[in-house]
C-alpha positions in Angstrom: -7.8 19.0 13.0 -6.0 16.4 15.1 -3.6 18.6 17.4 -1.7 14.9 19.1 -1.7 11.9 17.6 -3.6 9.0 19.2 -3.9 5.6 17.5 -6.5 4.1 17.2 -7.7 0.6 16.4 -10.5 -1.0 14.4 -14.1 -0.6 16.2 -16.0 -4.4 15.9 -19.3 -2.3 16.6 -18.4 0.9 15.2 -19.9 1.9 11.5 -17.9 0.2 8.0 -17.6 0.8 4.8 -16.8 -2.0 2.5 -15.8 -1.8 -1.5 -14.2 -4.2 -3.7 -12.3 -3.9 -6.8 -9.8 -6.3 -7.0 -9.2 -6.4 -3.2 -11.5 -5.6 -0.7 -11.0 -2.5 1.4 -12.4 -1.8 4.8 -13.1 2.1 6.1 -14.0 3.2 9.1 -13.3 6.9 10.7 -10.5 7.6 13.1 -8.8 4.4 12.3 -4.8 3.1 11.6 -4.2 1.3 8.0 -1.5 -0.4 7.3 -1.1 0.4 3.7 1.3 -1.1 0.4 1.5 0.2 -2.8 3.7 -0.8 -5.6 5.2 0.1 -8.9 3.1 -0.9 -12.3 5.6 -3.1 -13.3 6.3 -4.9 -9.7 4.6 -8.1 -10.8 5.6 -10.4 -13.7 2.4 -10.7 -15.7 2.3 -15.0 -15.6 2.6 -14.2 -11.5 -0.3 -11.8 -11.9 -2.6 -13.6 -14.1 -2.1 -16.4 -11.7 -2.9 -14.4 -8.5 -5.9 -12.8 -10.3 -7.4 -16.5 -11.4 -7.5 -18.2 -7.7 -9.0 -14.9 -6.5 -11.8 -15.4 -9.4 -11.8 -18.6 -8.8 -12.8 -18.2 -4.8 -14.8 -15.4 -5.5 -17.2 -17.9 -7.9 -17.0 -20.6 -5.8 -18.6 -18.2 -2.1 -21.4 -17.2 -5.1 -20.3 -13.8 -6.2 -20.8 -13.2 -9.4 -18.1 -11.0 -11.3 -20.1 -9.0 -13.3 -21.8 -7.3 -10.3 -18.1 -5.4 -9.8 -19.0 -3.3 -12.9 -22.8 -3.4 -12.7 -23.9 -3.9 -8.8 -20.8 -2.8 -7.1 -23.1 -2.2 -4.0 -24.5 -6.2 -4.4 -21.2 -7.1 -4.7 -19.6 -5.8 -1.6 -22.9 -7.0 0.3 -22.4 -10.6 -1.2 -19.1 -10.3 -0.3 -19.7 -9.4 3.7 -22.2 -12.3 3.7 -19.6 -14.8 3.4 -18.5 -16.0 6.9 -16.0 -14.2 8.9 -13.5 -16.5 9.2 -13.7 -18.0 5.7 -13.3 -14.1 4.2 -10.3 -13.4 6.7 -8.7 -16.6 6.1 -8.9 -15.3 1.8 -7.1 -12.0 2.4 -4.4 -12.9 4.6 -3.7 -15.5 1.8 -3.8 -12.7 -0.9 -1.6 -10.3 1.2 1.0 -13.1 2.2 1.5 -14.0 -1.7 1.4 -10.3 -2.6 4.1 -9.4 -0.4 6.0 -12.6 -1.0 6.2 -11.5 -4.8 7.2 -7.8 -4.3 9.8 -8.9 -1.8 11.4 -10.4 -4.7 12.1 -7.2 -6.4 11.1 -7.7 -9.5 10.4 -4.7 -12.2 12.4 -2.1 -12.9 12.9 -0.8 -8.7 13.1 2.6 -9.8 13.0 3.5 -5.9 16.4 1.8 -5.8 17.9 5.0 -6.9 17.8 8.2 -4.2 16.5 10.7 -5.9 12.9 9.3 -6.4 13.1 7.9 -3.3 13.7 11.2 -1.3 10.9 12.4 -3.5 8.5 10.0 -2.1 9.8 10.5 1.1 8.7 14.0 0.4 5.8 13.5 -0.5 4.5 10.7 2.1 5.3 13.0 4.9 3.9 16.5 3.3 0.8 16.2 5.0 1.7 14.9 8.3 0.1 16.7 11.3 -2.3 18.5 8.3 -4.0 15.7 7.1 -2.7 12.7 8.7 -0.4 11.1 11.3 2.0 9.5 8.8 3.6 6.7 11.2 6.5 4.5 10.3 7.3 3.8 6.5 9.4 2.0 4.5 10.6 2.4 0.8 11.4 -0.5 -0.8 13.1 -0.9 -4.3 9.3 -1.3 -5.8 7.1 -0.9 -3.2 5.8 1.1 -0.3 4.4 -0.1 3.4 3.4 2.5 5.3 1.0 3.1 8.8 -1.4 6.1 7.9 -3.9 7.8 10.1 -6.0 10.1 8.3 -7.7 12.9 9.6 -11.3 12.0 9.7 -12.2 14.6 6.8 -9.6 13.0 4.1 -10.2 9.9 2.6 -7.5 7.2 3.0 -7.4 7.0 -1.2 -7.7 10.5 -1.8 -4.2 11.0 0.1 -2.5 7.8 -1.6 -3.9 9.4 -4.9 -1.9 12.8 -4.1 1.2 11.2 -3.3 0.8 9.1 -6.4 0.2 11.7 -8.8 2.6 13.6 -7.6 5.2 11.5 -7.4 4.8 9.9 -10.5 5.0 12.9 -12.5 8.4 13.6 -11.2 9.9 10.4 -11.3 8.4 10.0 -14.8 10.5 13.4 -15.6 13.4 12.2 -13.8 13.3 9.0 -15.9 12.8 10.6 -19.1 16.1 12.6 -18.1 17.8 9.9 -17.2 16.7 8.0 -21.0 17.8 11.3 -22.4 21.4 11.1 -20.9 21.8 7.5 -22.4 19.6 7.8 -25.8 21.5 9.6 -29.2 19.6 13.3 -29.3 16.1 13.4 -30.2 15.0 9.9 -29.7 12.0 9.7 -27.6 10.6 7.8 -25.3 6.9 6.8 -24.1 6.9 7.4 -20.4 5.0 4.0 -18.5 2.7 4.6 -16.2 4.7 4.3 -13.0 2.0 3.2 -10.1 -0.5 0.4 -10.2 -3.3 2.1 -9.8 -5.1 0.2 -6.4 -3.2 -0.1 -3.1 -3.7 -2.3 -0.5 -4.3 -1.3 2.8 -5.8 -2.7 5.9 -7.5 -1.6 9.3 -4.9 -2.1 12.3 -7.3 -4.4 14.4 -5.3 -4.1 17.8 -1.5 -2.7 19.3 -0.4 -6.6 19.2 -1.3 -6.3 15.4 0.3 -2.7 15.6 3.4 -4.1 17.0 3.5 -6.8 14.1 3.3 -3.8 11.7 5.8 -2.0 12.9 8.1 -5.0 13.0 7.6 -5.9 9.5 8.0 -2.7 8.3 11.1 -1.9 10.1 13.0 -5.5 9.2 11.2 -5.8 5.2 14.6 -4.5 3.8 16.6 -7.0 5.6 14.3 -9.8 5.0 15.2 -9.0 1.5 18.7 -8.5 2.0 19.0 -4.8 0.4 21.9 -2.7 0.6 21.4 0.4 3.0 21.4 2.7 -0.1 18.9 0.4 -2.1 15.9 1.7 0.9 14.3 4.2 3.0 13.0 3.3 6.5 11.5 5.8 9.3 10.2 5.2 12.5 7.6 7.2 14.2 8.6 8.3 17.4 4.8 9.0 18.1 3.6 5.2 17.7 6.0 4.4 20.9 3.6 5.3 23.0 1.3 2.8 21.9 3.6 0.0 20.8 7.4 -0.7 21.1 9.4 1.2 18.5 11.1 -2.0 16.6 14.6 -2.3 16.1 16.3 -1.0 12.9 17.0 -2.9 10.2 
């Protein structure tokens, strides 16, 4: 177990894992992700559909075939890593500019508007700091999460999102179904949604400039937005200034 936290950065020559489902996700041991992840109903379906078509689209057009994602996972991701460097960079910082361009219009129901399942996730993100991870600094957004995560080098990097997220939703779901309950004539039920989409996505912190870049965005997200201070939850680690200027609050 980690006794002081150290950041560290993506290795170019050090050993990497690479899987795709619908985005591609890069491990590697010992290493800083910048992570989102985002209520079920955070994108409109027409904005989703859309996003999920140009990605299909690009993926058929580099020669990977869809079907390998269910039957050849392990061709797929090695198709995938064959396409040049540049090209495939180029593709994700597209598909994470018009992901976080859509959840930074708040749409959905923003359940993490309200403080009480907020504070839970709050909770729950920081259970397993100095245990399992170095949780450095986070944000809670009205549907989303961005968060800097270092896991120990036992604990896998979905394994603790998948904690917090079965966690949390089965309290929030409660909290929601009391909260119907309040409002609904007795006895009428309700189906409870499910409450997280199910994949996250994260991504290796490549350098402290890129560090520094995180940290900014995570710290002025809810004012890029224009949220009240009671519609969010921002933290910033005091252990990342060390390696990076703390940012300034929002």
């Amino acid at each position: 177990m980690a006794q002081v936290p150290v950041f560290r950065s993506f290795d170019p020559n050090g050993e990497v894992r690479v899987y795709v489902r619908n985005l591609p996700h890069w491990r590697q041991p010992g290493v800083t992700y910048f992570v989102t992840f985002r209520q079920d109903d955070s994108m409109p379906p027409n904005v989703l559909a859309e996003w999920l078509d140009t990605r299909q689209r690009w993926y058929c057009a580099h020669g990977l075939d869809l079907k390998w994602q269910d039957s050849d996972s392990v061709r797929f991701e090695a198709a995938y890593r064959g396409i040049p460097k540049g090209v495939r960079r180029a593709f994700e910082r597209k598909q994470t500019r018009l992901l976080h361009e859509q959840l930074d219009r708040c749409h959905g129901s923003c359940v993490l508007r309200h403080g009480e399942p907020r504070k839970c996730l709050c909770d729950s993100l920081s259970f397993f700091h100095s245990r399992r991870l170095w949780l450095g600094d986070f944000v809670v957004m009205p549907n989303h999460v961005h968060a800097l995560v270092l896991p120990f080098g036992e604990w896998e990097l979905e394994g603790l999102l998948g904690s917090v997220k079965k966690w949390t939703s089965r309290w929030i779901g409660q909290w929601q179904m009391q909260q119907a309950e309040s409002l609904q004539p007795c006895g009428q039920r309700h189906n409870k949604p499910r409450f997280w989409q199910h994949e996250s996505y994260d991504q290796i912190v490549r350098d402290l400039d890129e560090l520094t870049v995180f940290r900014g965005y995570i710290a002025r997200n809810p004012e890029t937005t224009k949220l009240r201070p009671t519609d969010y939850t921002y933290h910033a680690a005091a252990w990342l200034d060390a390696f990076a200027p703390s940012p300034s609050p929002p």
